[in-house]
Structures are given as C-alpha cells and as structure tokens.
C-alpha beads as a LAMMPS data file, in Angstrom:
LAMMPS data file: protein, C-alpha beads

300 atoms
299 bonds

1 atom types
1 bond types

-500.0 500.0 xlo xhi
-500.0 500.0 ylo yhi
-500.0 500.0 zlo zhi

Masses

1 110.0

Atoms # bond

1 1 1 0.000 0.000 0.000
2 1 1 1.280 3.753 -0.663
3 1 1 0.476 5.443 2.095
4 1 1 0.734 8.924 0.783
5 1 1 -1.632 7.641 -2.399
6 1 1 -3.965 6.156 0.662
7 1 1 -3.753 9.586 2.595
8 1 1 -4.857 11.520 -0.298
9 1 1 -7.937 9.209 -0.928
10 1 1 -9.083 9.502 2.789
11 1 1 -8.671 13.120 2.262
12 1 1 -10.653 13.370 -0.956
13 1 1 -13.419 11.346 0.641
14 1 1 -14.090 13.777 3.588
15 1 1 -13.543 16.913 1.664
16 1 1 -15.686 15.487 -0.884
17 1 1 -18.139 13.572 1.477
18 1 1 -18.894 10.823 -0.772
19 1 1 -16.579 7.976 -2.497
20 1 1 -18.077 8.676 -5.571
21 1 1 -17.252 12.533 -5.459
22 1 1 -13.999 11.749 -4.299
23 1 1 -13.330 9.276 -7.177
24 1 1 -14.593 12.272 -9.749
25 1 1 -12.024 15.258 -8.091
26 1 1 -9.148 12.586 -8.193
27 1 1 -10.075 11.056 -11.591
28 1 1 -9.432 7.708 -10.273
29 1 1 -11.960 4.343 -10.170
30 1 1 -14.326 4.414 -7.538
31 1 1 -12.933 1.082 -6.402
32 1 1 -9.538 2.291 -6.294
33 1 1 -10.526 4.999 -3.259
34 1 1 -12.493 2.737 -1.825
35 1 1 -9.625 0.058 -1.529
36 1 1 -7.292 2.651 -0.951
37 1 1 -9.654 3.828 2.716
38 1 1 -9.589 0.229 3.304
39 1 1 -6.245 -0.850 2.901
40 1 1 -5.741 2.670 5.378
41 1 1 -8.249 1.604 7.616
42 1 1 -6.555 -2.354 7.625
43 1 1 -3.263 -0.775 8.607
44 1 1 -3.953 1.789 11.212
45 1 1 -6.362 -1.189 12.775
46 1 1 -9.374 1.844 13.292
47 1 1 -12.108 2.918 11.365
48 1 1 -12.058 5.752 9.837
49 1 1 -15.202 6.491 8.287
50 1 1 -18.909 5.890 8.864
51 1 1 -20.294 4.928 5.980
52 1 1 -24.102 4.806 5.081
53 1 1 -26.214 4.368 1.892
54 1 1 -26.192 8.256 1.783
55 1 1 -23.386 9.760 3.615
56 1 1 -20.133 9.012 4.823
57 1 1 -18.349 11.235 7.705
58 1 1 -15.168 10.611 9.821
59 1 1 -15.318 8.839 12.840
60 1 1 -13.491 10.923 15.975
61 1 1 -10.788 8.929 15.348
62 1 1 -10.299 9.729 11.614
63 1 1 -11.099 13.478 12.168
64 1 1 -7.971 13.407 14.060
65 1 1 -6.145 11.474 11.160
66 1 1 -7.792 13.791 8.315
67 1 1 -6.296 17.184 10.355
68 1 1 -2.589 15.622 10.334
69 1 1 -2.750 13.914 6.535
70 1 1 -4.095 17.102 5.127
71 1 1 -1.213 19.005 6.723
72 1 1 1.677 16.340 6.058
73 1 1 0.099 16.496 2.088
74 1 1 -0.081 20.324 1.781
75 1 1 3.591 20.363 3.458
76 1 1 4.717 17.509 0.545
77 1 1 2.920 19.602 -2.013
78 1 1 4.684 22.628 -1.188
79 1 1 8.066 20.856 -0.871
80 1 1 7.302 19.394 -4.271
81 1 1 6.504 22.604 -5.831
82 1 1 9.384 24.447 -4.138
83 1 1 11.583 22.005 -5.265
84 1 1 10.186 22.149 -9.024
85 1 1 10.879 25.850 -8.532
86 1 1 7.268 26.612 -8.875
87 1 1 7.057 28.483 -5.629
88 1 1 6.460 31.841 -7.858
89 1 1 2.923 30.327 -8.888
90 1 1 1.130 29.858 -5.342
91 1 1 -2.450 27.593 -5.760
92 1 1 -4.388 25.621 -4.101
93 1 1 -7.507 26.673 -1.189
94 1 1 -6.688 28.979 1.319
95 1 1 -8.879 29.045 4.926
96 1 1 -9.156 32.166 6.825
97 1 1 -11.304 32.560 9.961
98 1 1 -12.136 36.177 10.968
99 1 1 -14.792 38.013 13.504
100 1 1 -17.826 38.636 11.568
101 1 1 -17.835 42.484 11.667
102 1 1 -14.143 42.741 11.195
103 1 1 -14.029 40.163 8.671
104 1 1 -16.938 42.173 6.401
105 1 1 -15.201 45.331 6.989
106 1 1 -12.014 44.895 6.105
107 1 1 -10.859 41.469 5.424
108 1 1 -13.524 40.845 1.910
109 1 1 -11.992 44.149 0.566
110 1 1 -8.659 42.567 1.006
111 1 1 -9.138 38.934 -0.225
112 1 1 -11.224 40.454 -3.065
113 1 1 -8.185 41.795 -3.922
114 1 1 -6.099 39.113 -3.471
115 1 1 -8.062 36.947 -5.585
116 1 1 -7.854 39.090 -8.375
117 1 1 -3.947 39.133 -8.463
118 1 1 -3.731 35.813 -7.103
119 1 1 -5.941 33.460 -9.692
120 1 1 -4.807 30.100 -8.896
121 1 1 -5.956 30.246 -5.074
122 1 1 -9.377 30.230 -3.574
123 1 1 -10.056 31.571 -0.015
124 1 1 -12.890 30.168 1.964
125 1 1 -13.732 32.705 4.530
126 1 1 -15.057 31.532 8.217
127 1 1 -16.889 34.388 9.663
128 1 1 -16.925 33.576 13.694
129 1 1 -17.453 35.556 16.622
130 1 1 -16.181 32.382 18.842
131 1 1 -12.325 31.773 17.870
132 1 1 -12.368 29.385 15.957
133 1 1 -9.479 26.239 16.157
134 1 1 -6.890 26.288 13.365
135 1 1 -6.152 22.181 14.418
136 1 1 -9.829 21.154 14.342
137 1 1 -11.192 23.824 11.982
138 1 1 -8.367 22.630 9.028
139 1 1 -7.763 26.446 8.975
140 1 1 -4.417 27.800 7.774
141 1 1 -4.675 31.802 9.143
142 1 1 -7.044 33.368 12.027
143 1 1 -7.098 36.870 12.495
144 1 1 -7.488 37.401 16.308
145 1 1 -8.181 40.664 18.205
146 1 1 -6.318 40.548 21.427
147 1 1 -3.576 38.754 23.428
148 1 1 -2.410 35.836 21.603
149 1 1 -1.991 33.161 24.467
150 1 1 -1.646 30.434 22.306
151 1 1 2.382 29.431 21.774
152 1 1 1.602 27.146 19.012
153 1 1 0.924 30.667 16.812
154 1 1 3.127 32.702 14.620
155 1 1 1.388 36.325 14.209
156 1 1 1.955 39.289 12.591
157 1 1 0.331 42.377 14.452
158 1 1 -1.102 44.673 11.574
159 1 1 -2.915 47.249 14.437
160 1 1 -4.856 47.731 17.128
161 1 1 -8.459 48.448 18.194
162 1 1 -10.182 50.441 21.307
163 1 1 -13.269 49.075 23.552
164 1 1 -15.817 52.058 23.077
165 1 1 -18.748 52.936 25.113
166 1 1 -21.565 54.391 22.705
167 1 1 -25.031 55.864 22.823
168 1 1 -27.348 57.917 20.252
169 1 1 -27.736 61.334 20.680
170 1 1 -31.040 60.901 21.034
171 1 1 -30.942 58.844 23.894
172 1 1 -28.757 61.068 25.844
173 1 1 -30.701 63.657 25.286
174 1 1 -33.840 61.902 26.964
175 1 1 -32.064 60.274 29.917
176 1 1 -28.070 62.099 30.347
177 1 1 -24.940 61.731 29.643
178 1 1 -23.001 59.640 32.039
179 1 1 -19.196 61.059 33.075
180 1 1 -18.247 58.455 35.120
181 1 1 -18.430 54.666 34.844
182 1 1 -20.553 54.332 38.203
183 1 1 -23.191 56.836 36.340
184 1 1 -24.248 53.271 34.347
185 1 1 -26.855 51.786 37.268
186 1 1 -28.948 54.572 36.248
187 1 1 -28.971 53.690 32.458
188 1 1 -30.508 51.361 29.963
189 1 1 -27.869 48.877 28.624
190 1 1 -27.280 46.794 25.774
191 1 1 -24.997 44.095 26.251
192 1 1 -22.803 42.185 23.454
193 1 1 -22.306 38.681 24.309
194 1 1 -18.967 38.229 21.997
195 1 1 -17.376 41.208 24.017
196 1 1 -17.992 41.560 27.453
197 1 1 -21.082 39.900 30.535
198 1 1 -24.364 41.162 30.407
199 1 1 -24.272 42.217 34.099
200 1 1 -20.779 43.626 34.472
201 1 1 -18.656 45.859 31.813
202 1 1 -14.515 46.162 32.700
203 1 1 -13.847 49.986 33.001
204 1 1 -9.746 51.160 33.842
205 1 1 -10.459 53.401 36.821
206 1 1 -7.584 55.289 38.205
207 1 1 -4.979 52.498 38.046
208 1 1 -7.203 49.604 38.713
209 1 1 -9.315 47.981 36.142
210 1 1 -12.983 47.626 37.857
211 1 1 -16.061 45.927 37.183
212 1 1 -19.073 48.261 37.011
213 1 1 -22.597 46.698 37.581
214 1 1 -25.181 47.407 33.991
215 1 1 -28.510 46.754 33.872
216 1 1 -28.762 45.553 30.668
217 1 1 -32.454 46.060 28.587
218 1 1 -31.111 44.072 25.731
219 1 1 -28.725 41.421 25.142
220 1 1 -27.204 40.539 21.542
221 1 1 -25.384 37.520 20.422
222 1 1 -23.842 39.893 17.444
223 1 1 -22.342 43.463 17.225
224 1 1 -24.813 44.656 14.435
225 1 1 -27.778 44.085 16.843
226 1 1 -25.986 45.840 19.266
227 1 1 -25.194 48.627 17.219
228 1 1 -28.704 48.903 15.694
229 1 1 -30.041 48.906 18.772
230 1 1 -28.077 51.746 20.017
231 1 1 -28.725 53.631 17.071
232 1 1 -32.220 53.586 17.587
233 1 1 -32.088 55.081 21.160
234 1 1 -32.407 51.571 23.199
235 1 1 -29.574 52.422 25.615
236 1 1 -25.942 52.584 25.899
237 1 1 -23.778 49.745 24.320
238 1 1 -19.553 48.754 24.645
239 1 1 -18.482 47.770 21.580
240 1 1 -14.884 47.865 19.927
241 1 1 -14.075 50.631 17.675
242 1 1 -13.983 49.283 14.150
243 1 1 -17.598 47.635 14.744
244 1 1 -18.576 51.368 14.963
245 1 1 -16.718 53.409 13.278
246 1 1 -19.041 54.122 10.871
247 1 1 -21.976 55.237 12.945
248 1 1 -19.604 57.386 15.129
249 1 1 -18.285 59.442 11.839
250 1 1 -22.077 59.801 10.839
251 1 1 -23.235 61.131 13.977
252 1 1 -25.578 58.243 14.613
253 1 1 -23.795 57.266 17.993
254 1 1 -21.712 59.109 20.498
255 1 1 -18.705 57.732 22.020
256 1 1 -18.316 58.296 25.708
257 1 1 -16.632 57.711 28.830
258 1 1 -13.494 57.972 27.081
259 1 1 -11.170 58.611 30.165
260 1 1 -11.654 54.939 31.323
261 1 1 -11.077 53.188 28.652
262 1 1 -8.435 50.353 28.137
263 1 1 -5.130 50.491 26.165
264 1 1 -5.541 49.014 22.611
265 1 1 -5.751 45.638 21.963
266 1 1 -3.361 44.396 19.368
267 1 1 -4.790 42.622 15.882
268 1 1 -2.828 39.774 14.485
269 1 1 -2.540 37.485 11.582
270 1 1 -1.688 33.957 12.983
271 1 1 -1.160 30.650 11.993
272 1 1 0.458 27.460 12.829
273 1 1 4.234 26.969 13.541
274 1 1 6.328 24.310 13.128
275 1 1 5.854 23.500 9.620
276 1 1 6.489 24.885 6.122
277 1 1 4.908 27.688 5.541
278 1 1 2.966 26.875 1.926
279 1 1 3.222 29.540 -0.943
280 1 1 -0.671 30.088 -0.615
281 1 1 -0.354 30.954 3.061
282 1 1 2.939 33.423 2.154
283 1 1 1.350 35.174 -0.660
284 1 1 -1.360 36.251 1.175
285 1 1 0.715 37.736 4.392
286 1 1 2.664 39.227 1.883
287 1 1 -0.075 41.047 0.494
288 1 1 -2.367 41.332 3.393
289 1 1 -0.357 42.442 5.888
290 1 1 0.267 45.855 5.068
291 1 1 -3.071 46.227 3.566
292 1 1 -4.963 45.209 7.067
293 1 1 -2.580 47.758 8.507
294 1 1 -3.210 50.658 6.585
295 1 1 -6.685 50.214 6.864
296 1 1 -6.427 49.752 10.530
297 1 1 -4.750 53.201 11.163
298 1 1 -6.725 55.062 8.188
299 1 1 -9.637 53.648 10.604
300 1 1 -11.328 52.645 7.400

Bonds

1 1 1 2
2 1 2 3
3 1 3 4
4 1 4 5
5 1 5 6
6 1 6 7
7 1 7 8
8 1 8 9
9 1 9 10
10 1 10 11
11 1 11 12
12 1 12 13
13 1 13 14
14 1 14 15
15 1 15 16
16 1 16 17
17 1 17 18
18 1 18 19
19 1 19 20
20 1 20 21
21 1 21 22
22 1 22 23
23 1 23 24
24 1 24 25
25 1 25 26
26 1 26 27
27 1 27 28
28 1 28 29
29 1 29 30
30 1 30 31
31 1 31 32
32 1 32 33
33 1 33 34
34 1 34 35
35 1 35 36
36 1 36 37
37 1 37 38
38 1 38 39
39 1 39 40
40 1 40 41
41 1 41 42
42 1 42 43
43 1 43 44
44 1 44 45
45 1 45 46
46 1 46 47
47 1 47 48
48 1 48 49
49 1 49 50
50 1 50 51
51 1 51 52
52 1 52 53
53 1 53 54
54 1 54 55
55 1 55 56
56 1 56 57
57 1 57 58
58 1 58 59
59 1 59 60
60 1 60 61
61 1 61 62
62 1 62 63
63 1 63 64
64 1 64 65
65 1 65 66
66 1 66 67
67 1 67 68
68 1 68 69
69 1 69 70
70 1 70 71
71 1 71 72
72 1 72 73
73 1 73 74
74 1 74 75
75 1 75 76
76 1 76 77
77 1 77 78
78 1 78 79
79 1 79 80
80 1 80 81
81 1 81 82
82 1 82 83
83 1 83 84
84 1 84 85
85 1 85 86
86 1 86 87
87 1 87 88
88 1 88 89
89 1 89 90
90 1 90 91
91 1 91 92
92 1 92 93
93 1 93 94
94 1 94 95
95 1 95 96
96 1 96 97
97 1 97 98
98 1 98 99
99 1 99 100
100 1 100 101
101 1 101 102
102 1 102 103
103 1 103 104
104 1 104 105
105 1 105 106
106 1 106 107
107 1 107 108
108 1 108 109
109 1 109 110
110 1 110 111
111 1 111 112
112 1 112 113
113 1 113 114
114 1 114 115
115 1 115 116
116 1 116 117
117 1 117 118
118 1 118 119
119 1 119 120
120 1 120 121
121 1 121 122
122 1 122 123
123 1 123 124
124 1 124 125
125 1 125 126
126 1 126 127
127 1 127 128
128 1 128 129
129 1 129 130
130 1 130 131
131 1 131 132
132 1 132 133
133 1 133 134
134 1 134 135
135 1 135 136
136 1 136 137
137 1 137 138
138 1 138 139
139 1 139 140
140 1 140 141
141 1 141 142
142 1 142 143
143 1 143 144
144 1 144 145
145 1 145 146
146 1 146 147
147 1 147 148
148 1 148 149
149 1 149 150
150 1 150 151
151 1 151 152
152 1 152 153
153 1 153 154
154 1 154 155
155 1 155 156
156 1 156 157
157 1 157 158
158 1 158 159
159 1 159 160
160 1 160 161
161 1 161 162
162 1 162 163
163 1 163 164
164 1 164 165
165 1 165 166
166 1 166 167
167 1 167 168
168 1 168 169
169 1 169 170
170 1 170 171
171 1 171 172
172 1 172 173
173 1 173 174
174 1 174 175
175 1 175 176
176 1 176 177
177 1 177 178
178 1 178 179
179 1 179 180
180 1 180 181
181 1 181 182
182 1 182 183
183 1 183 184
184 1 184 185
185 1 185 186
186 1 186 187
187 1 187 188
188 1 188 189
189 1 189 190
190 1 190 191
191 1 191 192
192 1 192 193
193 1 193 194
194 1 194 195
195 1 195 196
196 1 196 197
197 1 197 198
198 1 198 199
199 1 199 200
200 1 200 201
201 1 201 202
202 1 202 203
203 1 203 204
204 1 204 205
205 1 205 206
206 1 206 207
207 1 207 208
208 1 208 209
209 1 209 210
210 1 210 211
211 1 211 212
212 1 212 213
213 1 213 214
214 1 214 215
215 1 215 216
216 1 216 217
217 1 217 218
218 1 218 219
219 1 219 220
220 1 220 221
221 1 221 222
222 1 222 223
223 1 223 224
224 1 224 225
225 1 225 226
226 1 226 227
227 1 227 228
228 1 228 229
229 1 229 230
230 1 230 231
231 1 231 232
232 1 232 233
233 1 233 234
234 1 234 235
235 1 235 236
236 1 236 237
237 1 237 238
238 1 238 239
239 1 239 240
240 1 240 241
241 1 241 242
242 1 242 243
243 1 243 244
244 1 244 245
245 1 245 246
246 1 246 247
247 1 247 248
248 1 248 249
249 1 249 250
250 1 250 251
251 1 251 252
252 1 252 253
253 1 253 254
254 1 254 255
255 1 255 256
256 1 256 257
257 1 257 258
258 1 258 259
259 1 259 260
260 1 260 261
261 1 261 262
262 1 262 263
263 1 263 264
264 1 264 265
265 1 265 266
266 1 266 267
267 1 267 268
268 1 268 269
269 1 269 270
270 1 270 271
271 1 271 272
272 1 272 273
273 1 273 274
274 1 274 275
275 1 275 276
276 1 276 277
277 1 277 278
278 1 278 279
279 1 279 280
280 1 280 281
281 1 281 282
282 1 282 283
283 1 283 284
284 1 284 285
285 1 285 286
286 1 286 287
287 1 287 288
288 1 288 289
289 1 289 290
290 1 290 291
291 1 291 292
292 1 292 293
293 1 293 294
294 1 294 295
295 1 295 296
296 1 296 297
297 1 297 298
298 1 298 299
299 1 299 300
C-alpha cells in the first residue's frame, strides 16, 4: 500500500463527502478509493469512516487522522513545488477565519483583492465571533483581536483596536450623559455577548481595572444588533471601535466615557508553527499584511 496515495484518498473522501465525489475530483476508479480507505483503515487497525447508503463522515478517530494527513500532504505539495521551482505560482484553497464584523469590513476588501492578483488560489472565509481552532477547523490563518496566548501561533500584528462605550444622541438627550463609569446603574444597557457579561462591563479606573454593575435592557449575540439597537435610542452599548466606526463618523452614535477606557488591543494574523509555511499561506501575508494595517490606522 502507498500510504501517501492512501492519505490523499481519505482526504478526498471527507472533503468530498462521498466515495463517488472523491473518485470524480481525483479522476481515479471508484474502487480504487475505496480500496485505498480500506487498505488505510486495515493498517492503522481503526475505522475511519462511517459509511451509510447516503453519507459518509469521519469517525473521531479519523477526524484526528484527516487534520494531520491534510497538513503532512499540503507540506509535501509545497516541498514538491518548491523544489520544481514553482514556488512563484502559489495555488491551491486557502482558509481564513475572521470576527464577523471585522471580517466584512475589512478582510472581503482585502481577499477580493487578493483573488484578483492571485488566480490560482481560492479563499474560503469563516466568519466567527467564537475563535475558531486552526487544528480542528483545518484552517491555515485566524485573524485574532487581542492577546495571543496560544504558543503554538506565529502572528503578525497589523494594528490595534479600542473598547468604546456608545449611545445615540437621542438617547442622551432623553435620559443624560453619564461622566463616570458608576453613572451606568442609572442607564438602559445593551450588552454584546462576543465582548464583554451582560451584568458587568470592565472599566480602567484610576490604576485599577474595575467591574461596574449594567442593567442591561437588551442582550445581543452579534455586534450589528448591538449597534442597531443603540442607534435607535435603546440604551448605551460597549463595543470595539472598528464595529462602529461608521456610525460614530455619521453622527448616529456618540462615544463616551473615554477617560476609562483600556489600552488598545493588538490585531494579528496567525497561523500554525512548526511546519512549512505553503506559498498560498505566504502570498497572502505578503499582500495582506500591510493592507490590514493601513486600513487599521486610516480607521477605514
């Protein structure tokens, strides 16, 4: 048995979720990839598919498997290439994970872009509030907004973003402006779950960072709700600075409490380390990076 011929079948059988689809993108018999999974399977002594009349899906077990072939193939391939000196001519799919607001603000203009000069890759874009996990996700670049704990990362910062407090002017008109964090109990909130609790927002107060008790009228699972909902005179919402940019420069909301606010958080571009970095994943730092950046400090 080849293995690397087996890996690739396995591979083309989830990606493809069907041996029949799978056969089709690798031009190859259906009973080849099916003996090929097998003859995988026979070795490794697991299964690792579940096969039905209508659908087939990894098992836990071959999930795990699928994450490490498709890297040690996409590492081959770009050794291969490399060596073929073909490393000018970067191809193949490309996965980027992004918050949803930042990733429809900044990130489309950028990959729409990139595809243009780039023809021979295509990006699938993962638009996620909830980071999501390059290892289980298959995903080759994350852009992450905040302290990068994570070790395993390589990242290139490209800016920074503020936490901003906001309200309509309409609102404040009706019920106050509030000049200090405590000034809060006495206002309608509206809480966004992917930023901060729905009964306590972080505020830096003096030298301490404090929690300060909301009462919040409204709780969103996404920043647009939470922005709309300001907008139209709800309450008072936190929400990071590129989320509202645009309603701050039109006079639809009103930034406030700016005295307690946080230092920025940093942006990066991150992805795996420890392996070769494939001309796909290269090409667009190269051409991302100082895009994201420029955009970042234009506050575009």
């Amino acid at each position: 048995m080849d293995r690397f011929e087996a890996m690739t079948a396995f591979r083309a059988v989830v990606e493809a979720g069907s041996f029949t689809a799978a056969s089709r993108r690798l031009s190859v018999p259906l009973a080849t990839v099916s003996r090929r999974v097998s003859e995988l399977e026979a070795v490794l002594s697991v299964r690792l598919l579940n096969r039905t009349t209508r659908h087939v899906a990894p098992t836990d077990v071959g999930r795990q498997f699928f994450e490490a072939s498709r890297r040690i193939l996409d590492d081959l391939g770009e050794a291969e290439r490399t060596a073929a000196g073909e490393s000018s001519d970067p191809r193949g799919e490309l996965v980027v994970t992004a918050p949803i607001v930042f990733g429809r603000l900044h990130l489309v203009p950028v990959i729409a872009t990139f595809l243009a000069r780039f023809p021979a890759i295509d990006v699938t874009l993962l638009l996620n509030d909830r980071p999501i996990s390059l290892i289980d996700d298959n995903v080759d670049l994350a852009l992450r907004i905040g302290e990068l704990g994570d070790s395993s990362l390589v990242a290139a910062r490209v800016g920074t973003v503020r936490t901003l407090v906001c309200a309509a002017p309409g609102y404040l008109a009706r019920r106050g402006t509030p000049t200090h964090p405590t000034d809060l109990a006495r206002h309608d909130c509206i809480a966004f779950t992917g930023l901060a609790g729905s009964r306590e927002w972080p505020f830096q107060i003096g030298r301490k960072r404090q929690m300060i008790s909301i009462h919040a009228r409204l709780v969103a699972t996404t920043a647009e709700a939470a922005i709309d909902a300001a907008i139209a005179g709800v309450g008072i919402t936190r929400i990071l600075s590129y989320q509202v940019a645009a309603a701050i420069k039109r006079h639809r909301l009103r930034p406030l409490l700016r005295d307690f606010e946080f230092e920025p958080v940093p942006v990066h571009l991150a992805h795996l380390s420890g392996r070769l970095i494939p001309a796909k994943l290269r090409a667009f730092l190269d051409f991302a990076t100082p895009r994201l950046r420029s955009r970042l400090q234009s506050g575009a």
